[in-house]
C-alpha positions in Angstrom: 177.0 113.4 70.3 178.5 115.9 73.1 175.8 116.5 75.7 176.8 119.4 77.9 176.3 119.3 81.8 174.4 122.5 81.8 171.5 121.2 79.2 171.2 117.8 81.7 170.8 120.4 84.7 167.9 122.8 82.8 166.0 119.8 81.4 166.1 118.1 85.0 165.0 121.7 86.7 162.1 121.6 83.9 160.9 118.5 84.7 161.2 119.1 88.3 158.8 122.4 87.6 156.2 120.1 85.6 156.5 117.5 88.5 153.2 119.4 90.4 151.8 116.1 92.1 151.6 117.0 96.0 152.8 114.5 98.9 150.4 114.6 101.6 151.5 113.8 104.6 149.2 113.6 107.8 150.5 113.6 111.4 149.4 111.0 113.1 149.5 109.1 116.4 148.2 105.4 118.4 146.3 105.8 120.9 148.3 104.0 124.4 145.6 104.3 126.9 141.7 104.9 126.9 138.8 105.4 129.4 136.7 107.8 130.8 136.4 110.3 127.7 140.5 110.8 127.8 142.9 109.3 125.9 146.2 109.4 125.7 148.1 109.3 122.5 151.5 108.8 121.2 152.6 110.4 117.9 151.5 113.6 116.7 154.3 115.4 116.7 153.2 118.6 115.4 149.8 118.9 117.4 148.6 122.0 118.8 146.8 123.2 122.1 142.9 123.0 121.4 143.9 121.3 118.4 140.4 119.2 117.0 141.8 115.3 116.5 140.1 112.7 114.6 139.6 109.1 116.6 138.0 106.0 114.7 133.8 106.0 114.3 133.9 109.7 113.2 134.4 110.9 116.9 136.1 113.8 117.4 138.8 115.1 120.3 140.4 117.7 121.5 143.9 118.0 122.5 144.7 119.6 125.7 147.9 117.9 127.6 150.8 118.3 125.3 153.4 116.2 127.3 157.2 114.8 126.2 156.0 111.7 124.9 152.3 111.7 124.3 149.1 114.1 123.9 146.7 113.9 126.4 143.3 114.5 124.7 139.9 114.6 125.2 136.7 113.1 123.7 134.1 115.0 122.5 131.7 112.0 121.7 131.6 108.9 122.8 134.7 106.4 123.3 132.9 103.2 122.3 134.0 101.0 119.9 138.1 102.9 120.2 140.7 100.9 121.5 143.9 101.3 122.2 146.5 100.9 119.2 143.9 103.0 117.0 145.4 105.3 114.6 144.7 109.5 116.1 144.8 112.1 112.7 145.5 115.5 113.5 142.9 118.0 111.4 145.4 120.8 111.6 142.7 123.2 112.8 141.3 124.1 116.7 138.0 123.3 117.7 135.2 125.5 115.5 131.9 126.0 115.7 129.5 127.3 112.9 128.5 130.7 112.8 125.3 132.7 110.9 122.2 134.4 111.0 120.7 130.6 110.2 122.1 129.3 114.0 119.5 131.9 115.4 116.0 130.2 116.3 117.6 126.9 116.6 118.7 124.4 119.5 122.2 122.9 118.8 124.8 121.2 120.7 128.3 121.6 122.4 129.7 121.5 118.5 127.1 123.8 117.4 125.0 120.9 115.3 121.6 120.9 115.6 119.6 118.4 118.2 116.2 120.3 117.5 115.0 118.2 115.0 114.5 120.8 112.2 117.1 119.7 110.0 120.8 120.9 109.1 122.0 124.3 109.7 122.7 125.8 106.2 125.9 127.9 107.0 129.6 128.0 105.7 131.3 129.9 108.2 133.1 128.2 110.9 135.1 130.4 113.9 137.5 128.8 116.8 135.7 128.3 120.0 138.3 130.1 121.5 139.1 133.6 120.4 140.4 136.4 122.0 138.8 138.8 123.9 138.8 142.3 122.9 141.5 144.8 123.9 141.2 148.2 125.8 141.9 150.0 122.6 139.1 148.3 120.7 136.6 149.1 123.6 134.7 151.7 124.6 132.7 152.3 128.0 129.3 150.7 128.4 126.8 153.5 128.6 123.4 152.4 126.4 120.8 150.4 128.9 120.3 146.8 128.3 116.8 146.7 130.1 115.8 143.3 132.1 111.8 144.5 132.3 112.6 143.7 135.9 111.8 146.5 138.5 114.1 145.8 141.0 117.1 145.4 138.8 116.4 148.2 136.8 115.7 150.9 138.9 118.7 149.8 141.8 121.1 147.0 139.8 121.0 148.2 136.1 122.6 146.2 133.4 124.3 147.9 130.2 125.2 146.5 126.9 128.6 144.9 126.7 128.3 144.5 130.6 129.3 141.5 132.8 126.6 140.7 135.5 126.5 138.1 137.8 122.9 136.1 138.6 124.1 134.6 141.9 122.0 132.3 144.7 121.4 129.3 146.4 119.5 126.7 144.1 115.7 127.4 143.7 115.5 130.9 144.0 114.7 132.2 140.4 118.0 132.5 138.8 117.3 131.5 135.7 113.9 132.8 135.9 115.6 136.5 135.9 117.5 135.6 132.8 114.7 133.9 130.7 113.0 137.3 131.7 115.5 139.2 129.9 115.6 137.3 127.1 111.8 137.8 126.5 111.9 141.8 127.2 114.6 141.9 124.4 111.7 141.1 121.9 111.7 143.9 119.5 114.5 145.8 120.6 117.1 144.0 117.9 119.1 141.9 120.7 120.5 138.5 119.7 119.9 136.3 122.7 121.8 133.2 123.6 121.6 130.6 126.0 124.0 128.2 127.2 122.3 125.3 129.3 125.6 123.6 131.1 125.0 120.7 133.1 121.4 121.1 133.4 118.6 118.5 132.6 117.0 118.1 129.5 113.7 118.7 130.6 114.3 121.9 132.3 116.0 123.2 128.6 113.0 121.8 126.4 111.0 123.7 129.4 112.8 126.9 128.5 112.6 125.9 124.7 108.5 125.5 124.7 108.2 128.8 127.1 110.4 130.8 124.6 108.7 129.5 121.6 105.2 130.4 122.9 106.2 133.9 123.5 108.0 134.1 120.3 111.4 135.2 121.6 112.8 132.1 119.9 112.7 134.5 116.9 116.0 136.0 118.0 117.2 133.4 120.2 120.1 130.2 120.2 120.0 127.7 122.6 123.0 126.0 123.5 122.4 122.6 125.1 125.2 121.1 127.3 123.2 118.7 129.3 123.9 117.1 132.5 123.9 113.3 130.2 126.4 115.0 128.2 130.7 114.1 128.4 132.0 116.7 131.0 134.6 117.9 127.7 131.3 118.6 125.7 130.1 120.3 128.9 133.2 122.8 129.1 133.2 123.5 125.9 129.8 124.7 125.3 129.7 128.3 126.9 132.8 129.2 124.6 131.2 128.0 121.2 128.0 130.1 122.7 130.2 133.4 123.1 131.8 132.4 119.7 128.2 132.6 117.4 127.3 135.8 120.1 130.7 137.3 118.6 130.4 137.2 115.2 126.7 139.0 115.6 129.0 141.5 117.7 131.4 142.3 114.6 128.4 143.3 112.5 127.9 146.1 114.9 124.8 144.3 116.6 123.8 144.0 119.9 124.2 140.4 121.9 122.8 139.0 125.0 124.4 135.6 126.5 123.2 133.5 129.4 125.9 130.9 131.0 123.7 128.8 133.3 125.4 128.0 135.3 129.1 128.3 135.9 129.0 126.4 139.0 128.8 123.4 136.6 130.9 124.2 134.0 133.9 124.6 137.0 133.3 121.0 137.7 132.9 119.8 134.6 136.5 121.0 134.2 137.8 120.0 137.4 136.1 116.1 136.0 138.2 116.6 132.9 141.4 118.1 134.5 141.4 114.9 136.9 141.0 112.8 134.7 144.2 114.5 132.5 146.2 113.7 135.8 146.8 117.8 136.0 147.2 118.9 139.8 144.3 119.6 141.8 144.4 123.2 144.1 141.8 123.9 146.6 138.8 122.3 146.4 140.2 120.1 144.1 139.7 122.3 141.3 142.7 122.9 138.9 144.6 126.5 139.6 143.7 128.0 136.0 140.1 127.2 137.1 140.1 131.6 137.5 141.5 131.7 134.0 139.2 129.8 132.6 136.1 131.6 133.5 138.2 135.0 133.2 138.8 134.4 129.1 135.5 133.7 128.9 134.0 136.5 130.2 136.7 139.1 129.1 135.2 138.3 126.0 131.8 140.7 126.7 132.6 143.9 125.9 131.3 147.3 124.1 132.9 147.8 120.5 133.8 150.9 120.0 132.3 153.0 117.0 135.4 152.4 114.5 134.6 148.5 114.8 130.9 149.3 114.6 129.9 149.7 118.4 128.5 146.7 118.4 128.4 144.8 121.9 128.2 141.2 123.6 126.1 141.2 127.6 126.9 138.8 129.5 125.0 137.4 132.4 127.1 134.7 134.2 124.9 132.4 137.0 126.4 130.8 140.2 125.0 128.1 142.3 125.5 129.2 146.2 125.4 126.5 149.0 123.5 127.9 152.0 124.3 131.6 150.6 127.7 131.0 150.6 129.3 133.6 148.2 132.9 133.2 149.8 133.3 130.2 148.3 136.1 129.5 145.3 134.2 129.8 142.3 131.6 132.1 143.5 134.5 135.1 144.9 136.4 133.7 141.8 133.2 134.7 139.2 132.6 138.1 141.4 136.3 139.5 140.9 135.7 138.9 137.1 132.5 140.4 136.7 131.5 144.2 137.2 128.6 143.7 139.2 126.3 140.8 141.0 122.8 140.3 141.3 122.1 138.0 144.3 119.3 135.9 145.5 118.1 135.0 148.7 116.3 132.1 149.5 114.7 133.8 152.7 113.0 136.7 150.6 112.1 134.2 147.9 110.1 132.1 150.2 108.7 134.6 152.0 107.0 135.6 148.7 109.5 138.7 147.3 110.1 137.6 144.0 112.3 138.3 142.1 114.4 137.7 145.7 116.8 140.1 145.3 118.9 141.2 148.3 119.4 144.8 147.1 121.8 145.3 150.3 124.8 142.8 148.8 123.6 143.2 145.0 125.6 145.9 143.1 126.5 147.3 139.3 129.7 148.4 139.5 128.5 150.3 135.9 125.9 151.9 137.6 123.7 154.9 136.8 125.7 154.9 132.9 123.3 152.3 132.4 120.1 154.0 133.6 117.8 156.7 131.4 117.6 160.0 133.2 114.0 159.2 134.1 114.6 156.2 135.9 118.3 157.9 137.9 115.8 160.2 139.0 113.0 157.9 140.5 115.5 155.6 141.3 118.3 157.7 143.3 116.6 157.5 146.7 114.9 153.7 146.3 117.8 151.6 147.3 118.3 153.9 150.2 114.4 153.6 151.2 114.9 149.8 151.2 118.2 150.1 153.3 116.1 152.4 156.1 113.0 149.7 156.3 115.0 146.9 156.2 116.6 147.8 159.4 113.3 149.4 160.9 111.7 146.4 160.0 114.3 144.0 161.9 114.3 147.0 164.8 110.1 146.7 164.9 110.0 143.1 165.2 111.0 143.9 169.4 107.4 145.5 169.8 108.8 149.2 170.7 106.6 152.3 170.3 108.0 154.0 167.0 107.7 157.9 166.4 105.5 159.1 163.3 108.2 159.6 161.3 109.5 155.9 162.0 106.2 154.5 161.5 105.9 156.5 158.0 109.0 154.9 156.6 107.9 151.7 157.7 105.2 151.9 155.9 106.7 153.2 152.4 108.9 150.7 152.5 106.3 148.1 152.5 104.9 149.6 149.6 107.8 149.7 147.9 108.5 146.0 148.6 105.7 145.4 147.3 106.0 147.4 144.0 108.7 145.3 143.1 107.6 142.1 143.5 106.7 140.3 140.0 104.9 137.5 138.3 107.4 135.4 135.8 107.4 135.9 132.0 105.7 139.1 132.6 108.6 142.1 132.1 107.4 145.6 132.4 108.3 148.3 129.7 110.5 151.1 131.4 108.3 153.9 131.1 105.5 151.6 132.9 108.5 151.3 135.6 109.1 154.7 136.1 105.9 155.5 136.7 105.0 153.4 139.2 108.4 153.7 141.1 107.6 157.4 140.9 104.3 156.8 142.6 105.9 155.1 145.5 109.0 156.7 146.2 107.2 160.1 146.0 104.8 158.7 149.2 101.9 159.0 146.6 100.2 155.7 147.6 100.8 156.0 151.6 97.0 155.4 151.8 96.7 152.5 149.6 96.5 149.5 151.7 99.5 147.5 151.4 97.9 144.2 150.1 96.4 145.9 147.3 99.3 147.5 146.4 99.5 144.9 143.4 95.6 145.3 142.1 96.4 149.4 142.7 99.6 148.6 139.9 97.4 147.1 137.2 94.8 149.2 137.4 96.8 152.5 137.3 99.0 150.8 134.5 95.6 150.5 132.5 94.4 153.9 133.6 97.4 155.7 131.7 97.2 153.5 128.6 93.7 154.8 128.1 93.6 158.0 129.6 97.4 159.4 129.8 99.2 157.6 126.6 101.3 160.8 126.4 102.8 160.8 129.5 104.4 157.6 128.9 105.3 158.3 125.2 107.3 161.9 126.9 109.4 159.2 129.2 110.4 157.2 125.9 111.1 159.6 123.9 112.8 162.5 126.3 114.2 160.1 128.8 114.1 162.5 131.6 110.8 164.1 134.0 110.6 167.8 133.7 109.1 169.6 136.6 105.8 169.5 133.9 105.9 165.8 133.6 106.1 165.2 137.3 103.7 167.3 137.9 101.2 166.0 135.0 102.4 162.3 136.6 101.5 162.9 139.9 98.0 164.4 138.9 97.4 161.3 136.8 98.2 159.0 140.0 95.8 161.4 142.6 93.3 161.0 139.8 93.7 157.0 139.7 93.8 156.5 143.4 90.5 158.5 143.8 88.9 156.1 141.9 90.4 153.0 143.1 89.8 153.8 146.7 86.6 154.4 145.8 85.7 150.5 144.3 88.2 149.4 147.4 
């Protein structure tokens, strides 16, 4: 029986096509040193930056050293019960966190699992943590208002969608009051809000949480929670898993606000974890790609433009100052990212001006793009007011005689202090703004005495509700005063002050 050569060759080749079972093969590594929430590890050959590892007692790490002869990693749980000579797995995939419309409404941590109590998130889709941002190409320029319902900031520091704006001040001085405020006036306006909480205590989030939920702008919100009991890994990783579930609401053309409070923290919780890694320390101790790290995670706001569906992530950053210092490294580092800053003195915030902003240092380097034609126009000559009494005021203190026309600025400016001071949890609509800046810069209320100023506001605010609904409808819908309007405004106010000098 002659058997040829070529028949064994095809019926081997057959057999090798039927042969279908896979080899799996799993890199892996042992871990030679543990402590602190890093661990080193020796082995996995084909890991990858930011790659997700999996440690004994279903922990998890992250990979972010990759040296000559081991991975230096990071824990994103807790280290008890791992030793060293434990087996490391590599997954194969970066860190991911799940994105959805079911995330919105809940609390969830670092990992983007939920610590609210209500249950697991019912969700598929998982994205990296760390994406990148946008390019110029895919961009367009930020020109639609994202309105705060704060007077001061809209009318002199305004905020547009896919902006970058810095919330900056000592501690204590309503921060995160001016960003919880923002949240709430996005109530109805289809906005996505998240907030990260990094390094904060838990009591001041479930605050936040209970205060959101009884106004109902947990409806549209995701809380982040990073506490200050939490690893410093799980602590620097938590804004970028919050700007990962804003992005994907960004893709489908929607419009996203996101709070990082605060990045003072997250900069230490990364210096804690770069320490530990044995990476060098620059000034201040921080590590030198402590810029880069904040820069790729704000780069990642932007506008879309209307190819990709215009859709657009805000971002409003928050610094911790010590004794007002903004030349310090992080905060000058955070400024030179972001396109404007809001800051907060303590001075003005205890002498009762709140919100406490400095509108001498504060700027929006987007500016009047961001502003509706009706509030450019009450608007343009406010900051300049403020400017004028400021330094009157400071000049007055000495006891000189002032001429009239001193004296008269003086007293606007008071006024107009006043006008934008504000209770918490209590944004104003933008027409409501207009009006009432219009009334002050326009020296309509000159005669109102200036602690009253406040009473004057709410009544007037009521007044035109009942008896001038129209005039505040024309500022929605036309976005601009006509010489009519201005006119039929500054009737209305004459009217209203009649009356309330009247009762005063």
């Amino acid at each position: 029986m002659n058997i040829k050569p070529e028949e064994i060759t095809s019926i081997i080749k057959q057999e090798i096509e039927k042969y279908e079972k896979k080899i799996e093969t799993v890199d892996s590594g042992t871990i030679i040193q543990i402590g602190d929430g890093i661990a080193r590890v020796y082995g996995l050959s084909q890991c990858m930056a930011g790659e997700l590892l999996e440690f004994p007692n279903n922990v998890y790490g992250m990979a972010l050293n990759l040296e000559q002869d081991n991975v230096g990693c990071v824990l994103l749980g807790s280290e008890k019960g791992i030793k060293e000579g434990d087996v490391v797995k590599s997954t194969g995939k970066v860190v991911e966190v799940p994105v959805g419309d079911a995330i919105v409404g809940r609390v969830v941590n670092a990992l983007g699992q939920p610590i609210d109590g209500k249950g697991p998130i019912k969700t598929t889709e998982t994205k990296p943590v760390e994406l990148i941002a946008p390019g110029v190409i895919t961009r367009q320029s930020v020109k639609q208002p994202l309105q705060t319902g704060l007077k001061a900031i809209d009318s002199m520091i305004p905020i547009g969608k896919g902006q970058r704006e810095l919330i900056i001040g000592d501690r204590q001085t309503g921060k995160t009051a001016i960003a919880i405020d923002t949240i709430i006036n996005q109530k109805g306006k289809d906005v996505i809000c998240i907030y990260v909480a990094i390094g904060q205590k838990q009591s001041t989030v479930a605050h936040i949480y209970n205060n959101l939920t009884e106004i109902g702008a947990m409806d549209y919100t995701i809380i982040v929670s990073a506490t200050a009991s939490e690893t410093a890994p799980l602590q620097y990783i938590a804004p970028y898993a919050g700007c990962t579930m804003g992005e994907y609401f960004m893709h489908q053309g929607k419009d996203v606000l996101i709070v990082y409070d605060d990045l003072s923290k997250h900069a230490v919780a990364y210096r804690t974890m770069s320490l530990l890694l044995r990476r060098p320390p620059g000034r201040e101790a921080y590590p030198g790609d402590v810029f880069y790290v904040h820069s790729r995670l704000l780069e990642r706001a932007a506008k879309l433009s209307d190819k990709l569906g215009g859709g657009s992530l805000t971002a409003l950053p928050i610094i911790e100052t010590l004794a007002g210092d903004v030349t310090a490294y992080i905060p000058t580092n955070v400024i030179s990212i972001t396109d404007g800053q809001i800051f907060l003195e303590s001075e003005l915030f205890y002498s009762g001006q709140r919100p406490a902003v400095n509108a001498g240092i504060s700027v929006s380097r987007v500016g009047g793009n961001a502003q509706i034609k009706a509030m450019k126009q009450v608007a343009g000559s406010l900051r300049l007011d403020l400017a004028q009494y400021r330094e009157l005021a400071a000049f007055a203190q000495f006891g000189s005689d002032l001429d009239k026309e001193s004296k008269k600025r003086l007293e606007k400016g008071k006024r107009l202090m006043e006008i934008l001071k504000q209770p918490q949890y209590k944004p104003v609509p933008v027409e409501k703004q207009v009006m009432i800046l219009y009334a002050g810069v326009n020296e309509h209320i000159l005669d109102v005495p200036v602690d009253k100023i406040g009473a004057f506001e709410k009544g007037f605010m009521e007044f035109m509700d009942t008896h001038h609904r129209e005039v505040g409808q024309e500022i929605v819908d036309k976005k601009v005063i006509s010489d009519d309007l201005g006119k039929r405004l500054g009737d209305a106010i004459e009217e209203y002050k009649k009356i309330f000098l009247a009762e005063v």
